[in-house]
C-alpha positions as CSV (number, residue, x, y, z in Angstrom):
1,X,-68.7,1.5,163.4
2,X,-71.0,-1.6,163.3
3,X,-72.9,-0.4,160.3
4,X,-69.6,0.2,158.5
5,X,-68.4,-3.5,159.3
6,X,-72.0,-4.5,157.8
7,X,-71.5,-2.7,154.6
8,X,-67.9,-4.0,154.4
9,X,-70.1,-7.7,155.0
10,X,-73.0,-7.0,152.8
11,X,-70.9,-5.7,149.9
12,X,-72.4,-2.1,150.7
13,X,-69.6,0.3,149.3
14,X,-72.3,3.2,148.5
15,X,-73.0,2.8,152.0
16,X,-69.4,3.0,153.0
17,X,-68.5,6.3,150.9
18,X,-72.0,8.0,152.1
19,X,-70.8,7.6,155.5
20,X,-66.8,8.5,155.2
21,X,-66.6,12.2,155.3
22,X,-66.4,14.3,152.6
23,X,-62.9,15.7,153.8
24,X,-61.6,12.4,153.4
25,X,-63.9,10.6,151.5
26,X,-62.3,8.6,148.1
27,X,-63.6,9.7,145.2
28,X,-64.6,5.6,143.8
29,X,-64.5,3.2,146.5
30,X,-64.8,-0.8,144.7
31,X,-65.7,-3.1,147.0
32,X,-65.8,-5.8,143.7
33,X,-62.6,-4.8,142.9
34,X,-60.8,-7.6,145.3
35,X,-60.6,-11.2,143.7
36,X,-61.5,-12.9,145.3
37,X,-63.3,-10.8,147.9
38,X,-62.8,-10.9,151.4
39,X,-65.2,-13.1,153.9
40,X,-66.1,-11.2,156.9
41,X,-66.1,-13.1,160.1
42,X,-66.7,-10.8,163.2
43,X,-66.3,-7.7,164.5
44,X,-65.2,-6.6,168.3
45,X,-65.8,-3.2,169.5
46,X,-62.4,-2.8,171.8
47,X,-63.5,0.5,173.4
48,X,-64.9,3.6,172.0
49,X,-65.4,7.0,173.2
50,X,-66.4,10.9,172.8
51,X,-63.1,13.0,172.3
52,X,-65.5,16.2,171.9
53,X,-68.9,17.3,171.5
54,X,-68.6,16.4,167.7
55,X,-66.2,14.1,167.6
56,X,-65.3,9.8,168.8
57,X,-62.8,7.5,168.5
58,X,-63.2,3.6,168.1
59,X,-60.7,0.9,168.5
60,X,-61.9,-2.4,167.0
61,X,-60.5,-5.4,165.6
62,X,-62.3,-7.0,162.3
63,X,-61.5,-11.0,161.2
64,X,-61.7,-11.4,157.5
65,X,-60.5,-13.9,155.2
66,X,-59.3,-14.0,151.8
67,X,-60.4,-17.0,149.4
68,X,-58.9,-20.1,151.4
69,X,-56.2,-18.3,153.3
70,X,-55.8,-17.8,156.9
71,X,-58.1,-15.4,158.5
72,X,-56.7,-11.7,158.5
73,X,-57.2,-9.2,161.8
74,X,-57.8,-6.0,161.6
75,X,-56.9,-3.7,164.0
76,X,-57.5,-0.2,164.1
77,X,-58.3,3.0,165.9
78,X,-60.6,5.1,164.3
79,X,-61.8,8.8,164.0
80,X,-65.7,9.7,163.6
81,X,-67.2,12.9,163.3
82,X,-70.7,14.3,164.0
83,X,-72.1,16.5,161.2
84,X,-75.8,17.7,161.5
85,X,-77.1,14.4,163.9
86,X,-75.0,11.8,161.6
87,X,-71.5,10.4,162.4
88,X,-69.1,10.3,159.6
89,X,-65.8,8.4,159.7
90,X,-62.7,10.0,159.1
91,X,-59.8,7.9,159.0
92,X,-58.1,5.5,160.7
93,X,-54.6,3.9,162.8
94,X,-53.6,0.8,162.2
95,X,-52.3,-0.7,165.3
């Protein structure tokens, strides 16, 4: 989850589509594509944990911020799983 918030910072969307699993992986992911882009600010990690051998949830909530607006939260619950010593996330509940 942290290295998908540091993509999501860094501007890393071939990072973000080689790490979303192929089932429900996007077929173009643009990153550049919002203007203006979003500002990152922070990241907490709520609670995570192992629902199976090969699979996790997270629950997080992401700040961003849009050109000068007011700063956005994100809040969502999200699905990972394990594929040959790699986690790959699956999708996610907005809550």
């Amino acid at each position: 989850m942290r290295s998908r918030y540091s993509a999501y910072a860094l501007g890393l969307g071939q990072y973000l589509l080689d790490s979303w699993h192929a089932s429900t992986r996007p077929v173009e992911f643009d990153l550049d594509a919002a203007d203006p882009p979003a500002t990152w600010l922070g990241l907490s990690v709520k609670r995570h944990q192992r629902t199976s051998a090969d699979t996790a949830e997270v629950e997080f909530i992401a700040r961003y911020r849009v050109g000068g607006g007011s700063a956005v939260r994100l809040h969502e619950r999200s699905r990972f799983q394990l594929v040959h010593g790699h986690w790959f996330y699956l999708d996610g509940q907005h809550l």
